[in-house]
N, CA, C and O atoms as a GROMACS GRO file, in nm:
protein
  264
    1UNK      N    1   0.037  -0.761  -0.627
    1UNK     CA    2   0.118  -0.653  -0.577
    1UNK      C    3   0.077  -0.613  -0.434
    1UNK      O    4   0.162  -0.556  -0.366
    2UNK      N    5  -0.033  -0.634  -0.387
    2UNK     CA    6  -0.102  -0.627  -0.301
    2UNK      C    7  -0.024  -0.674  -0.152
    2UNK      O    8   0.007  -0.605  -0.055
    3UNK      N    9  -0.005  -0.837  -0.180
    3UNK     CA   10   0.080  -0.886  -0.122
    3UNK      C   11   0.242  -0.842  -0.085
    3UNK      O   12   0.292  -0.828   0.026
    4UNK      N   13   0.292  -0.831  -0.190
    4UNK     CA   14   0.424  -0.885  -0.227
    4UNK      C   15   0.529  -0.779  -0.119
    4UNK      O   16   0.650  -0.804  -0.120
    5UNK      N   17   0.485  -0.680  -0.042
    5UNK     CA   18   0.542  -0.607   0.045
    5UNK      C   19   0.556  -0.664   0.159
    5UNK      O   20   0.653  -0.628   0.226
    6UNK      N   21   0.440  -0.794   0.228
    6UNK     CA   22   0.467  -0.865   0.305
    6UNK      C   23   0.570  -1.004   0.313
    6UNK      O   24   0.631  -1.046   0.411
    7UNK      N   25   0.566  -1.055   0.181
    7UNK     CA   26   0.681  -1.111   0.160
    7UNK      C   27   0.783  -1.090   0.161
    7UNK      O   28   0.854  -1.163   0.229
    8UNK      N   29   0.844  -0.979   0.086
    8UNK     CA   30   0.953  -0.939   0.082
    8UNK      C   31   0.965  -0.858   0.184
    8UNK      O   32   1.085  -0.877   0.205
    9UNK      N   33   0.929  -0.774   0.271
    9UNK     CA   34   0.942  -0.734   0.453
    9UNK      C   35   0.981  -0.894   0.496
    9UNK      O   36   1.090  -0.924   0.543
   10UNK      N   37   0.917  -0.949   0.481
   10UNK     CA   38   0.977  -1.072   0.579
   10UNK      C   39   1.096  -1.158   0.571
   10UNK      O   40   1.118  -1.240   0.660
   11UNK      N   41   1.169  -1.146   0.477
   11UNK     CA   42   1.248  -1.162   0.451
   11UNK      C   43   1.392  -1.132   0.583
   11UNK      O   44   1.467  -1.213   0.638
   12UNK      N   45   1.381  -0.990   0.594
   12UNK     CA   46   1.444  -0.929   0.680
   12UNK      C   47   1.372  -1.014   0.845
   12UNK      O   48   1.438  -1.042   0.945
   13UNK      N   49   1.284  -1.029   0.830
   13UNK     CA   50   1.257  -1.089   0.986
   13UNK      C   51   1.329  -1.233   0.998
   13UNK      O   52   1.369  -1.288   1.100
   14UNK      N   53   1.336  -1.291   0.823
   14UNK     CA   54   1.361  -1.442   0.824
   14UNK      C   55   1.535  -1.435   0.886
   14UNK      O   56   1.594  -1.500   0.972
   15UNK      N   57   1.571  -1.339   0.806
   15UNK     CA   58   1.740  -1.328   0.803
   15UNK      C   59   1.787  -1.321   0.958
   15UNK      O   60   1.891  -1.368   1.005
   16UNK      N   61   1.698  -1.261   1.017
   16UNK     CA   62   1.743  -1.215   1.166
   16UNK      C   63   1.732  -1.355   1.259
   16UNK      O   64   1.799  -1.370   1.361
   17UNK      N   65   1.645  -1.444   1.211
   17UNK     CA   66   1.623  -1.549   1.264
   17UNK      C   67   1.728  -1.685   1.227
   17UNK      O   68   1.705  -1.804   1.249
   18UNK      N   69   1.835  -1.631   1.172
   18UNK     CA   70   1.934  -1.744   1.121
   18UNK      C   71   2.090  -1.675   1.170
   18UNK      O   72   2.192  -1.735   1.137
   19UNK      N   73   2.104  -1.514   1.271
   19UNK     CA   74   2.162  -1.466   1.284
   19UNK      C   75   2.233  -1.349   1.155
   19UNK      O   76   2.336  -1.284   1.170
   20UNK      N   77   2.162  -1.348   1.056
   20UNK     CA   78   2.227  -1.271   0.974
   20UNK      C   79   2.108  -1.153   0.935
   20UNK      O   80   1.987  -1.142   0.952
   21UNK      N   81   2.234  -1.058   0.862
   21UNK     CA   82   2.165  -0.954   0.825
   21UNK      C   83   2.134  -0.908   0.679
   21UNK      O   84   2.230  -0.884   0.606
   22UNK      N   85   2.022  -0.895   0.638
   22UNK     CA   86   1.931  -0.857   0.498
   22UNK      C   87   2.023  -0.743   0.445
   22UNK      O   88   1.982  -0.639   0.496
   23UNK      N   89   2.136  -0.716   0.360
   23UNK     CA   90   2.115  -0.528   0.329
   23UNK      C   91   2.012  -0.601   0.181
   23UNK      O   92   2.003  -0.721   0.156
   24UNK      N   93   1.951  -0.494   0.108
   24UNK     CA   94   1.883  -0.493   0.009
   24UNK      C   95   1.874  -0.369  -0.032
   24UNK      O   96   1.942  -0.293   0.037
   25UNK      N   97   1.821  -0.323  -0.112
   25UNK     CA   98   1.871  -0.191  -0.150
   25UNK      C   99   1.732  -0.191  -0.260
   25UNK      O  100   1.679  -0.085  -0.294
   26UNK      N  101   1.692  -0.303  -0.300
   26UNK     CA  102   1.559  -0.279  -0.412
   26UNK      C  103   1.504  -0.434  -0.393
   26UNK      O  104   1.569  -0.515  -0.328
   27UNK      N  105   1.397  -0.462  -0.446
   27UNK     CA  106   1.360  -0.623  -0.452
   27UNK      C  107   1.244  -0.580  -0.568
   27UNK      O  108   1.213  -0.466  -0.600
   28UNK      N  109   1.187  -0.708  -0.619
   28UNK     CA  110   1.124  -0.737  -0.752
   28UNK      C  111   1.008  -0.640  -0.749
   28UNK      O  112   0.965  -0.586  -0.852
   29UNK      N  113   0.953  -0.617  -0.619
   29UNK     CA  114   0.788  -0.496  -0.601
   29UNK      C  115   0.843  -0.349  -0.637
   29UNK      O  116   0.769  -0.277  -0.704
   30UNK      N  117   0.985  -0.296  -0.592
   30UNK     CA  118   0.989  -0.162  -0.608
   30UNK      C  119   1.122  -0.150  -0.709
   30UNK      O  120   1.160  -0.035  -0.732
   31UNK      N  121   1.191  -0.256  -0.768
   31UNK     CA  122   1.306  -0.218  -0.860
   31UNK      C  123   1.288  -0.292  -1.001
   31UNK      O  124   1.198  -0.364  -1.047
   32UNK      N  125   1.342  -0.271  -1.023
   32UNK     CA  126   1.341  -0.367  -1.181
   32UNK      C  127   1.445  -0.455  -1.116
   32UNK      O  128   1.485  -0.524  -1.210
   33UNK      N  129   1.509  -0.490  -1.008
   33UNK     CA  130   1.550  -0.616  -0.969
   33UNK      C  131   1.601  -0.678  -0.833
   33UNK      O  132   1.677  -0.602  -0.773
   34UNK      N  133   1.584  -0.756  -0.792
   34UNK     CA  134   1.574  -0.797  -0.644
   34UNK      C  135   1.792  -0.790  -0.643
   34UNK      O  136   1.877  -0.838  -0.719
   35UNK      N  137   1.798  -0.722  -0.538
   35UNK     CA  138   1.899  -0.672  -0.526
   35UNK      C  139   1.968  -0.706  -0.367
   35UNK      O  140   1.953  -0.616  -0.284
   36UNK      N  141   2.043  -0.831  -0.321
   36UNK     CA  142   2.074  -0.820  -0.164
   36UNK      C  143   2.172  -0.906  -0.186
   36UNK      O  144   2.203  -0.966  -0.289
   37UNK      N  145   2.242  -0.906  -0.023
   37UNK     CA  146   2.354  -0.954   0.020
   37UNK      C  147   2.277  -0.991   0.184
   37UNK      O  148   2.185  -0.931   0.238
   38UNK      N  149   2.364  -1.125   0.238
   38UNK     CA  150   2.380  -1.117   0.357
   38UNK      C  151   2.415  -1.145   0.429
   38UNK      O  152   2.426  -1.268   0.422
   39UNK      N  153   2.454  -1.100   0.530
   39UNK     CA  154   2.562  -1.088   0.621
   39UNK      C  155   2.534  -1.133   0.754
   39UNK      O  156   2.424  -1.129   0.809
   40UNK      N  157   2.675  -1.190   0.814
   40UNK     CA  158   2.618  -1.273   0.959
   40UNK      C  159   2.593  -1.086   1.044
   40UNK      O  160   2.612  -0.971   1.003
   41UNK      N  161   2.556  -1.133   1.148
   41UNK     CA  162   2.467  -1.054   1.233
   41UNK      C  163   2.562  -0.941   1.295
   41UNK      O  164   2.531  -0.822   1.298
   42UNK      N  165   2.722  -1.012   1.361
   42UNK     CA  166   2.827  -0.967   1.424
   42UNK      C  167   2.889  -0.886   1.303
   42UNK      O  168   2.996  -0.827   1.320
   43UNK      N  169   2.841  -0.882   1.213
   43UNK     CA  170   2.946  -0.863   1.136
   43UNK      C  171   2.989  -0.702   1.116
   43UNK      O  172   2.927  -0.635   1.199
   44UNK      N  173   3.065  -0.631   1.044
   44UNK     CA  174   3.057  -0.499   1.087
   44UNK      C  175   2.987  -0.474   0.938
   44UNK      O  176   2.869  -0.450   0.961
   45UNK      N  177   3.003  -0.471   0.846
   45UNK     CA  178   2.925  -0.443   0.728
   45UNK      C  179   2.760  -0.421   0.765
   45UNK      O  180   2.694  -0.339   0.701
   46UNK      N  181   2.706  -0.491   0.858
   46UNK     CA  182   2.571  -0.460   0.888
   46UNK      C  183   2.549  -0.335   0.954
   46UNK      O  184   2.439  -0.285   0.931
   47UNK      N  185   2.644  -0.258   1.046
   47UNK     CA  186   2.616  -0.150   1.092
   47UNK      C  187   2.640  -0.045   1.049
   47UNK      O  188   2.650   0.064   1.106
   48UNK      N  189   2.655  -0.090   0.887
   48UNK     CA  190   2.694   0.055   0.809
   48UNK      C  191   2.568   0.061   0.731
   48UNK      O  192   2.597   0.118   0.626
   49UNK      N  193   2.414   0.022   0.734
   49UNK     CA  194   2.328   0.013   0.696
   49UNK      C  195   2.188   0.047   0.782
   49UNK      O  196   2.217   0.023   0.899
   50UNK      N  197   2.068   0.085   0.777
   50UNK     CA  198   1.974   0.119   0.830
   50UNK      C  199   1.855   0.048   0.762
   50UNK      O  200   1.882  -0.008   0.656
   51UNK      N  201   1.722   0.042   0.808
   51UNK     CA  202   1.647  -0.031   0.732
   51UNK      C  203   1.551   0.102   0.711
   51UNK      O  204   1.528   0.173   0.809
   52UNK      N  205   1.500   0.133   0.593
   52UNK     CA  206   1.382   0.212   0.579
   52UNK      C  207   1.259   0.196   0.475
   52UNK      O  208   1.267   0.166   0.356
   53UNK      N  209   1.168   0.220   0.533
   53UNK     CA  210   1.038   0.187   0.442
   53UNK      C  211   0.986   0.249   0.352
   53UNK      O  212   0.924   0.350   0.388
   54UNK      N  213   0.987   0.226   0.244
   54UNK     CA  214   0.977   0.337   0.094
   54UNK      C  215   0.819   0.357   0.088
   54UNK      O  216   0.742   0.297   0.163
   55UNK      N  217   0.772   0.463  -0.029
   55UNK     CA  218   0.630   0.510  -0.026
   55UNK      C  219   0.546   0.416  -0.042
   55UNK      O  220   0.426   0.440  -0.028
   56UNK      N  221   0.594   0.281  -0.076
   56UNK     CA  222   0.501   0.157  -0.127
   56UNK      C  223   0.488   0.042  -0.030
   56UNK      O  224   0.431  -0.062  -0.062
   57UNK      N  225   0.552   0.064   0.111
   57UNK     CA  226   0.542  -0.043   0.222
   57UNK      C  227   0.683  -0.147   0.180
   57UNK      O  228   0.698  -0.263   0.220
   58UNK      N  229   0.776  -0.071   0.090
   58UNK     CA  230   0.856  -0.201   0.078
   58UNK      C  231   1.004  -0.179   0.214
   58UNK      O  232   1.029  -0.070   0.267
   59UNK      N  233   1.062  -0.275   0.236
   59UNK     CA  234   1.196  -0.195   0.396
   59UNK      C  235   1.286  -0.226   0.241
   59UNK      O  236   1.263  -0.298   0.143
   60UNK      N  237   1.399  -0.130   0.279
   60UNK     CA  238   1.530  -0.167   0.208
   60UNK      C  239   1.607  -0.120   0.309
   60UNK      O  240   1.563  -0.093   0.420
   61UNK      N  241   1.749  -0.106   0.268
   61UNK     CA  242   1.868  -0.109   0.292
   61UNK      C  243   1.893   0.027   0.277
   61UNK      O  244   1.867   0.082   0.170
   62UNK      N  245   1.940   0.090   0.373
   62UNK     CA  246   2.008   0.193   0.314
   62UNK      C  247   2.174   0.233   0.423
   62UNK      O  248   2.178   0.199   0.541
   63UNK      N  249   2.271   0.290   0.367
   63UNK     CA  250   2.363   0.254   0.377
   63UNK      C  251   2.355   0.439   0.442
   63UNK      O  252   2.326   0.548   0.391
   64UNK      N  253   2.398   0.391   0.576
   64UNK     CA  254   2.407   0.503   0.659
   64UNK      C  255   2.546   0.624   0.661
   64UNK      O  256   2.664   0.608   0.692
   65UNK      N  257   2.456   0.777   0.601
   65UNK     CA  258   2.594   0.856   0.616
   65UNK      C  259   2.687   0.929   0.724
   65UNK      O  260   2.627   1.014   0.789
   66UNK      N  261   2.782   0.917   0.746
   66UNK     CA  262   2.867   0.939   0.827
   66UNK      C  263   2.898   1.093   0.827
   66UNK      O  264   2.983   1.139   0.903
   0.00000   0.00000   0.00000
């Protein structure tokens, strides 16, 4: 468990590196289930999302209010 926040953070660095974008919303360290979609980079669905880091070092998705 120790680990598993750096893995799954990187994820989001991997996605950015293929032009697309991570949303996630939970993954296997902080949900009872790894939870994502993703989206090319241009796309507009990505800018309706924010990335934030929960009490346990994990980033998710969170879907920005208007």
């Amino acid at each position: 468990m120790q680990v598993l926040p750096l893995f799954c953070n990187s994820d989001y660095w991997g996605m950015s590196q293929l032009h697309g974008t991570l949303l996630r919303r939970g993954t296997c360290g902080n949900a009872d289930r790894c939870d994502y979609c993703v989206v090319g980079s241009e796309n507009s669905m990505a800018e309706e999302y924010e990335i934030i880091k929960d009490e346990a070092g994990f980033l998710a998705s969170r879907k920005i209010e208007k």
